[in-house]
N, C-alpha and C positions, 0 to 999 in steps of 0.2 A: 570628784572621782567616785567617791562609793554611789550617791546619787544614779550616777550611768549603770554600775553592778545592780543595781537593785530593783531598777527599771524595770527589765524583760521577765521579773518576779510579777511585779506590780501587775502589770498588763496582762501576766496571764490569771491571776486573783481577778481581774476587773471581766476579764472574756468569759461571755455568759456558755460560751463553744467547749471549757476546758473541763468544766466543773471540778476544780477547786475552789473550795470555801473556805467557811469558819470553821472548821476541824482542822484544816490543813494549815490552816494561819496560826491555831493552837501550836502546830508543830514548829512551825517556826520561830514563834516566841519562847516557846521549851531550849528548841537549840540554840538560840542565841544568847538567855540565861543561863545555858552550860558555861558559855563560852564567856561570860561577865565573869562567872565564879572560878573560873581557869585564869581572867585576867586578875582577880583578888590574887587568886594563889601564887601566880607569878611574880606581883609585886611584895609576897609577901616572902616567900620560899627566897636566903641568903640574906637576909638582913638579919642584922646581929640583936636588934631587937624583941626577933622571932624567933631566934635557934633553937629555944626548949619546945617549940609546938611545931618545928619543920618536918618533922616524919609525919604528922597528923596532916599539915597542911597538904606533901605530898598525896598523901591516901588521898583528901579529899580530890585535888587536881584528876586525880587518874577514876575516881568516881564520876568527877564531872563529863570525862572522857567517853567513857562509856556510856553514862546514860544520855550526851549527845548526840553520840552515835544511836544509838536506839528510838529517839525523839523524833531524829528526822526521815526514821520509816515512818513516821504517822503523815507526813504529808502526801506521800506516796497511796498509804493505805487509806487515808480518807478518803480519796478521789477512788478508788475502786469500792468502797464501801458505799457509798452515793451512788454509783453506775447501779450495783445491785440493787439497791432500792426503788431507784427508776424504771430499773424492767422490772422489777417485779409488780411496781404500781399498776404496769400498764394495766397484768391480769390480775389483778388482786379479787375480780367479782369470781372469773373462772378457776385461780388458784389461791385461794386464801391465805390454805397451808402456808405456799411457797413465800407469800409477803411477808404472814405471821412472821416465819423463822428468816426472811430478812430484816426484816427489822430487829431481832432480838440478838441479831449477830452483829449489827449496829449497835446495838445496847452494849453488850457486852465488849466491844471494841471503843467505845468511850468511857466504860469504865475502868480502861485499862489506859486510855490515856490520861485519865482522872487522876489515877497510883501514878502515872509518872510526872504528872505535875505533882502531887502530894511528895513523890521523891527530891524532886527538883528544890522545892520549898525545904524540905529537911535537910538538904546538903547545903542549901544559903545558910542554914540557921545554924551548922556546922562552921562553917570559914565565917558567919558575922560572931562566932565563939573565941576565933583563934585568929583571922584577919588581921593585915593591916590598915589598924585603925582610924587609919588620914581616911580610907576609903568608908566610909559612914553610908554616903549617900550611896554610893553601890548597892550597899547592905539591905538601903530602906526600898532600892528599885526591884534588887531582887524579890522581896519578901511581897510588895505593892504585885509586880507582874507575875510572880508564882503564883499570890491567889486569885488572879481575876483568871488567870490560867486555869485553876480550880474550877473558879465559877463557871467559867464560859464552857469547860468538859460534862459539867453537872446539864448544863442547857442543852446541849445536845443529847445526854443522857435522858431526858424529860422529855424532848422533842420525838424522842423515838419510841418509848414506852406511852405515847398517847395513842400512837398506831396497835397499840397489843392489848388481845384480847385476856391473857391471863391474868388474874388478878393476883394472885400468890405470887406470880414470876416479878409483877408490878410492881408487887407490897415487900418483898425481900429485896429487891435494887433500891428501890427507896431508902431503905434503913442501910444496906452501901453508903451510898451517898451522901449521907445524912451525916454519918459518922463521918467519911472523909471530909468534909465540907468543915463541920466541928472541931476536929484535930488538923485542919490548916488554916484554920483563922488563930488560933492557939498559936501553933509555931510563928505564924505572922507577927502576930503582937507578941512572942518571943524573941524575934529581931528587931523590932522596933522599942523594947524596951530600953532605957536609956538614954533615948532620940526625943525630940521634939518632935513631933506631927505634925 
């Protein structure tokens, strides 16, 4: 059944006609970890083994909610973030400017889906606090797919600051990065604490 739903995804990820990518497939693995850590929370929200952490648990749910909701404009806005790059490549000899500042608006559009994978990771590491506990291995997918979600935001952030000629603009996105990159491998092995590996 899901198989068939996910299909006419797949296919348009595979069509070289649609351009969507790996930005946009970021956004998809963001939303569908929302929606793991809404499944933690439902199984955890009414059980009497959880009643002191159930108003947390909620908060977290309705956290998950929203920044769901916000994840999956990035598959949207990847695919017109790449358009702009592509016309601007054409003239990049006649317009330089106009590449420069496509690309840095690329930049800055992955570092923003960077924070919301970093968000993503910090709200797993919230409900693997208070969670029910049967769900372990949940715990360990969300924290494993937050950070390669991390990772793979950072990639495209590097892929596009090769194209930029500012060095300062370069060297201050880097030390971004650097730090987010550092404080979600931290949280990661924060949820995985406890766990075998």
């Amino acid at each position: 059944m899901y198989n068939e739903k996910l299909k006419p995804i797949l296919e348009d990820i595979e069509n070289k006609d649609v351009e969507i990518a790996g930005g946009s497939v970021v956004g998809m693995v963001l939303s569908e970890l929302n929606s793991l850590i809404k499944y933690i929370c439902n199984l955890t929200i009414g059980k009497k083994k959880y009643l002191d952490v159930e108003e947390e648990v909620i908060k977290i749910k309705e956290d998950a909610e929203n920044l769901k909701n916000d994840v999956l404009q990035i598959i949207d806005k990847d695919k017109e973030i790449l358009e702009k790059i592509l016309e601007a490549y054409k003239t990049r000899k006649e317009e330089p400017e106009k590449y420069q500042e496509a690309n840095k608006r690329a930049v800055e559009f992955c570092i923003e889906v960077t924070e919301k994978a970093l968000e993503t990771l910090k709200l797993a590491n919230r409900i693997s606090n208070v969670g029910n506990k049967m769900l372990s291995s949940d715990f360990k997918i969300c924290a494993y797919y937050g950070m390669a979600s991390v990772e793979a935001s950072i990639v495209n952030v590097k892929i596009n600051l090769d194209s930029i000629e500012d060095e300062q603009y370069k060297f201050e996105t880097k030390l971004k990065y650097l730090k987010m990159l550092n404080t979600a491998e931290l949280i990661k092995l924060e949820i995985l604490k406890g766990y075998v590996v």
